[in-house]
N, C-alpha and C positions, 0 to 999 in steps of 0.2 A: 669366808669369814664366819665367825658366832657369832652372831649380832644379839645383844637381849633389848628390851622393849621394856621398862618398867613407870608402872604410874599409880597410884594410889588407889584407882579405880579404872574399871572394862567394860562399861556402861554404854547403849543402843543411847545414841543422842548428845552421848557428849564430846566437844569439839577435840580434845586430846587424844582420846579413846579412838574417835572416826582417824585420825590419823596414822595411830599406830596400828587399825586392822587395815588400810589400804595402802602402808608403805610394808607391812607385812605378807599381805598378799601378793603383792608385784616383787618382794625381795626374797621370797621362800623357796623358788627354783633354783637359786643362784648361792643363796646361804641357807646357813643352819640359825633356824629363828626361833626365839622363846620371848613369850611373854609373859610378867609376873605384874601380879596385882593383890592385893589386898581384900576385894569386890570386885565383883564381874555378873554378867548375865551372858547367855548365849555361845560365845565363841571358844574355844577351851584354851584354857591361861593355866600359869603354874600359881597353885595356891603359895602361898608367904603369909607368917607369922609378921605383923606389925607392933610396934608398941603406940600407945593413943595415951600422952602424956597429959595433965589435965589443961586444959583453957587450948590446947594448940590444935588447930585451924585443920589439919589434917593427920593421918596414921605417919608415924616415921619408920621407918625399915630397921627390921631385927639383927641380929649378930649370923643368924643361920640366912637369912638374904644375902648380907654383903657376903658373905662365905661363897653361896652358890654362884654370885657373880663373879666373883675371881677365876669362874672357868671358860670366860666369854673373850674375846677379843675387843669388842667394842660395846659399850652399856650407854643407850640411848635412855634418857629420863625424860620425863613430860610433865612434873611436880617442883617448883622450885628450892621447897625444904631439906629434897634429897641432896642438893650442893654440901649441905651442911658434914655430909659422913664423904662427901669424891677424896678429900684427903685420906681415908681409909683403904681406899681398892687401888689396886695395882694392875689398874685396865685405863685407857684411856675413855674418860665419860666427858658424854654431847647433850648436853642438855639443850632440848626444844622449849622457848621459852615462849606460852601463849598470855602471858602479862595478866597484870590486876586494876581489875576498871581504878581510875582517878577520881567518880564520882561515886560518894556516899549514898547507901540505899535507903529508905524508908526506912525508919527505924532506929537504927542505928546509931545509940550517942555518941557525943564527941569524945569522949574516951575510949568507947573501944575503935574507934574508928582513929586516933592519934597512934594506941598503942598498937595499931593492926603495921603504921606506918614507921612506926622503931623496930617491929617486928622483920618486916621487911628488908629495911636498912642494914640491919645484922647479918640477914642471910645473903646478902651482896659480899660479905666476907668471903665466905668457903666458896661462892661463887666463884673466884676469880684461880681457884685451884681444878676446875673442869676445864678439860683439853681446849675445849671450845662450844660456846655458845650459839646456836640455832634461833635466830626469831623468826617469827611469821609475819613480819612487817616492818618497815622501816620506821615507822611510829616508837614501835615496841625496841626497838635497837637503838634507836638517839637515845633511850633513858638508860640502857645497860651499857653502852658501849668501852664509858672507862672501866666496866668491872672484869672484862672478860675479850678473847679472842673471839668475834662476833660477825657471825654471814649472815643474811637475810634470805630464807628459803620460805614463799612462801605455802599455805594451804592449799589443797589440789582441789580437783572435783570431776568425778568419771562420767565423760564426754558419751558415753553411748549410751548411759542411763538419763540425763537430765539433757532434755533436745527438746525442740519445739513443740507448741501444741496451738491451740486453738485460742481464742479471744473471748475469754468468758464474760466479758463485762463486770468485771469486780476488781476491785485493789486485794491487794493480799502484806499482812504482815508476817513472818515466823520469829520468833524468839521468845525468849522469858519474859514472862508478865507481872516486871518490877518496874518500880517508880523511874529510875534513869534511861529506863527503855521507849520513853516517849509516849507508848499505846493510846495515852488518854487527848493526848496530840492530832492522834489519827483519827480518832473519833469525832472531836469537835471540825475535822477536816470536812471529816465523810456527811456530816451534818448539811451542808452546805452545797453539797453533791447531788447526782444520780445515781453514782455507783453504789454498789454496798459493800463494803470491807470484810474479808474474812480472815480472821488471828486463829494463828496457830501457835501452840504452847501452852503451857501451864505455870502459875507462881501466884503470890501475896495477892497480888495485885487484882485481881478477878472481880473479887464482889464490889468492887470501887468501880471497876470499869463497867460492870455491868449496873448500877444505877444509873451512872455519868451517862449511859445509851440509854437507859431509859427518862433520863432525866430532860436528854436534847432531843426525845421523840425518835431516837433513829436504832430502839432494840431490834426491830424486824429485818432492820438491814446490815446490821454489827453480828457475824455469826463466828460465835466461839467454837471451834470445833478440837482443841484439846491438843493432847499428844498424840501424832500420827504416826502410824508407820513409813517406812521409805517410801516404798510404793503411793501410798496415799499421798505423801508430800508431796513429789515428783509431779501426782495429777495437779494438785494445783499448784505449783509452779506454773504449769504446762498452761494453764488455763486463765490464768488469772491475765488480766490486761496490762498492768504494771505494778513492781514493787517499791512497797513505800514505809521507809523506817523514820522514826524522830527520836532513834536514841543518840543520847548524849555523849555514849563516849563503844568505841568497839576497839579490840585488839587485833581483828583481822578485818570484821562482818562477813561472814561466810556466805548470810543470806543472799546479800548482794553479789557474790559470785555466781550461786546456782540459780539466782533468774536471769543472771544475764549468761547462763550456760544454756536456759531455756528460749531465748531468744527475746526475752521479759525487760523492755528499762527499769531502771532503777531510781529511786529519790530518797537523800539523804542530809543528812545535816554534816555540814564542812567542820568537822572537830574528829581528832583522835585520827587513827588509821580507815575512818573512810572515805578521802579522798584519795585512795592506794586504790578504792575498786569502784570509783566513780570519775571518768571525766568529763566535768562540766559543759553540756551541751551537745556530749556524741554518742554516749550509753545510756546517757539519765542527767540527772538534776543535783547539784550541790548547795542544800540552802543554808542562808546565815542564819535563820530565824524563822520561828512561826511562819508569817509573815508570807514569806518566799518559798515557807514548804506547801501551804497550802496554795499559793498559785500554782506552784510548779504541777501538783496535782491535779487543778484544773486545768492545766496548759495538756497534760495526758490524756485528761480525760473526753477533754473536745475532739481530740486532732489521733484518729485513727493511724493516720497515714506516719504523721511523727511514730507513733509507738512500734511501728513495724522496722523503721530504719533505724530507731535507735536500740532496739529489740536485736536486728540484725547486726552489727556491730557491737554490742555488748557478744553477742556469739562468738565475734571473732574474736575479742580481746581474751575471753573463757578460752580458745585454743593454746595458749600460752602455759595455762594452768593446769593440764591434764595429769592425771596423778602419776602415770608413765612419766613422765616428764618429771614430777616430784618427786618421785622414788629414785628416780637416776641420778637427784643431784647431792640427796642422802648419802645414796652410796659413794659418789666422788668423796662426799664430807669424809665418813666412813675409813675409806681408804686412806686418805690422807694424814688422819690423826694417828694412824698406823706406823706413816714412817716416821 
């Protein structure tokens, strides 16, 4: 097959992006693979002319893109505005749907954040003209399902990179460092604690977190350490004694996959799709609230012996999700929409 890959951006770090370079990588022996982007760093992609129409959310695809895709067999998208031109190509397109948080960010009034949601609602139109619809969770599928022919495939994560390590004595968060994402949650946590929490990521949200630790006396033990590389993440995966998020809403949580690919529990809040990669009581912790997440943190952090079996078994359940495993069920999609 010609498979194309297109996303509006080919960015180190972003979750769409990490997906189509490792269903690309495992599917390039077998087909003929092209990726096009708009933006990229790193990996070589087919540059595309986009048009960036004014107030809209992201670049939409030019008349010379759809042209070149008409030569592919199968056009994979990872941007949901692209639906809007699938009635145009004369290929069967799959669009990978990684969803849009349900919570508003800092910021943000309530007008553009209504009209972000008529916005949306529209593009569920031309949706429903793509062969078939890809989500990464069953969360993210209960909301599209009347729009579109819809599988659940979820996010992989490659099993000989992210594997056990040692017991550093710290919590660890990764993600963006916005208000929905809980961080200032974890802090008043860690306040309370022995451990010291290390956040990884970057966003808005920094110079707020970084008083808030200095405010509860605990900056010496709050260590921001930024945008890492893979390798660097991996170490502390590896290291850290368990993972611990208080965001309010995820479309996959990815994070929560690769510490529990590292052998790492997990602790979460029961909303949105992270109870897809947490279950209650054998990998990690589902909490309703403040309340229950900051026990559940101290229940980790006393009890050694807990983090190792539930460390362990988060491993096994991560066996499931190998991106081998993801790439092959692609391809079934793939194939399918062909006949």
């Amino acid at each position: 097959m010609r498979i194309s890959f297109v996303n509006h951006t080919f960015l180190p770090g972003s979750g769409p992006d990490r997906v189509i370079m490792e269903l690309s990588r495992r599917l390039r022996d077998r087909h003929d693979i092209r990726i096009f982007a708009c933006r990229w760093e790193g990996e070589h992609v087919s540059k595309v002319s986009c048009i960036h129409p004014l107030g809209f959310p992201v670049p939409l695809p030019s008349y010379n893109l759809l042209k070149k895709l008409e030569e592919f067999d199968v056009i994979n998208v990872h941007f949901y505005p692209f639906c809007y031109y699938a009635p145009l190509l004369r290929r069967p397109v799959v669009m990978t749907f990684h969803g849009w948080t349900d919570v508003p960010e800092r910021g943000v009034s309530p007008f553009v954040w209504a009209s972000r949601e008529v916005i949306m609602d529209l593009l569920k139109l031309p949706a429903r003209r793509c062969s078939l619809i890809v989500s990464v969770s069953r969360y993210l599928a209960n909301k599209i399902r009347n729009v579109s022919r819809t599988v659940v495939i979820p996010n992989g994560v490659d099993l000989s990179l992210y594997k056990g390590g040692e017991d550093g004595g710290y919590v660890l968060y990764v993600g963006r460092l916005v208000w929905y994402k809980g961080v200032h949650e974890l802090i008043r946590a860690i306040a309370s604690m022995k451990m010291d929490l290390h956040v990884v990521g970057r966003g808005p949200e920094l110079g707020r977190l970084l008083r808030l630790a200095e405010y509860l006396g605990v900056k010496g033990r709050v260590k921001f350490l930024g945008k890492l590389s893979e390798e660097e993440l991996i170490q502390e995966y590896k290291n850290c004694s368990f993972f611990a998020s208080a965001s309010k809403w995820e479309g996959f949580g990815m994070p929560f996959l690769e510490a529990n690919a590292c052998s790492k529990p997990v602790i979460g809040y029961n909303r949105a799709a992270i109870p897809e990669r947490i279950r209650h009581g054998y990998n990690g912790f589902l909490a309703n609230d403040f309340r229950e997440l900051k026990e559940y943190m101290r229940i980790l952090e006393e009890d050694e012996g807990l983090r190792r079996e539930m460390g362990a078994r988060g491993r096994e359940l991560a066996g499931g999700y190998d991106w081998d495993v993801i790439a092959a069920r692609y391809e079934r999609v793939f194939q399918q929409v062909l006949r």
